[in-house]
N, C-alpha and C positions, 0 to 999 in steps of 0.2 A: 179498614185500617189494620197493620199490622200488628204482632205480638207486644205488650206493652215491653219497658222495658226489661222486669223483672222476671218476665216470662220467657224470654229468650233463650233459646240451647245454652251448655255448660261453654261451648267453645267461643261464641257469640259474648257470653258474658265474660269471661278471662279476658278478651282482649279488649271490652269495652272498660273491663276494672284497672289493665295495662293503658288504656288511653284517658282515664281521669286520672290516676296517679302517675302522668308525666309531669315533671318537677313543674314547668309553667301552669298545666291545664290545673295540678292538685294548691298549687297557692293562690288561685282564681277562686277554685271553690270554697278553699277555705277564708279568704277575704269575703267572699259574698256570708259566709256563716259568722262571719265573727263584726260583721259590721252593725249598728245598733238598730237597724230596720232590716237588715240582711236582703238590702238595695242597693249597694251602692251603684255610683255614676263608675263611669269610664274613667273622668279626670282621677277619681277616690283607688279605684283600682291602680290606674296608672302609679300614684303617687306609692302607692302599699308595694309595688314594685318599683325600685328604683336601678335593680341590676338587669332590667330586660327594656327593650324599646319599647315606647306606645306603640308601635307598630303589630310589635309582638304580641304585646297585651291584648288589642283590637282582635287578630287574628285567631289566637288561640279562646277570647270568647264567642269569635263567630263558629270554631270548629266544637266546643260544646254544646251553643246554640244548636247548630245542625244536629247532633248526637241526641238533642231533646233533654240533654241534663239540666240546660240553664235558658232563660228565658227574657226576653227584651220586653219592658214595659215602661208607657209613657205616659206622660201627663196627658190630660185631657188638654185643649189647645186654652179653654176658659182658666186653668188652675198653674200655667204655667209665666213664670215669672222674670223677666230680664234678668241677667248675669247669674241666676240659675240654672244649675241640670235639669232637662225634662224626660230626660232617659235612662232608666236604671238597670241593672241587671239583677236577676235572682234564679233561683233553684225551680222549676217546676216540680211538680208535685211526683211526677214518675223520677225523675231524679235525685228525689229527697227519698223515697223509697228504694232505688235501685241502691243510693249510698250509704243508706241504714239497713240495707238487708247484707250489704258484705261488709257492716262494721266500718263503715269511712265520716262514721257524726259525730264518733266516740267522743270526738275533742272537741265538738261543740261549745260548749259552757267554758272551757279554758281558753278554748279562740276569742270569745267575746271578752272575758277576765282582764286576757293579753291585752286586747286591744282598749280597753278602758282605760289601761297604764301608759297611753303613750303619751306624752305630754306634748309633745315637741311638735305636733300638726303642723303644716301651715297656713295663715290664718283662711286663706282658700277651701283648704279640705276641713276646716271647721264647719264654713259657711256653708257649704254643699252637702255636707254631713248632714245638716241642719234643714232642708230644702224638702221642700213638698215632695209627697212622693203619693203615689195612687195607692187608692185603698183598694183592700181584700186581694193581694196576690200571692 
């Protein structure tokens, strides 16, 4: 397996710090930090973006995913429930390191703050908010 992330040459990591803080991929990850299991679904993502396509959204978490920033985790098929998400996204562990070694968590705790003030959900992304989600990831 290659170098983790954090281990990476200085040039290797500039551009990988240039490719999370692109405006899509850096409000992806700050959604997934500021959400209150810091899981969300696709639909929850999508909705936290309303100025970019679902398309967009999908894409740019499949190009973190690849990066090993962000990580795809599902329900087991026994815990997963009709008109429920079974699919969430969150932070691997190498990328919750790689983001707290260059200072990218800072806002963690006010990300979550923010997101606790929004009143206005719809009732959709309440209820999926609210949705099983796998333990210990």
């Amino acid at each position: 397996m290659g170098a983790s992330l954090v281990e990476k040459d200085d040039t290797t990591q500039r551009k990988l710090v240039h490719f999370v803080t692109q405006q899509t991929r850096f409000a992806l990850i700050n959604n997934i930090l500021q959400h209150p299991d810091q899981l969300p679904s696709m639909y929850e993502l999508e909705e936290l973006n309303p100025s970019v396509s679902d398309a967009t959204v999908y894409k740019h978490i499949q190009k973190l995913i690849d990066a090993g920033i962000v990580t795809e985790v599902a329900l087991d098929d026994d815990h997963r429930r009709q008109g429920y998400p079974w699919k969430f996204y969150g932070l691997t562990d190498e990328g919750r390191e790689f983001l707290a070694e260059h200072n990218l968590l800072a806002a963690e705790e006010t990300l979550q703050q923010i997101y606790d003030t929004i009143s206005d959900k719809p009732e959709k992304m309440v209820k999926y908010e609210n949705a099983p989600r796998p333990d210990g990831v």
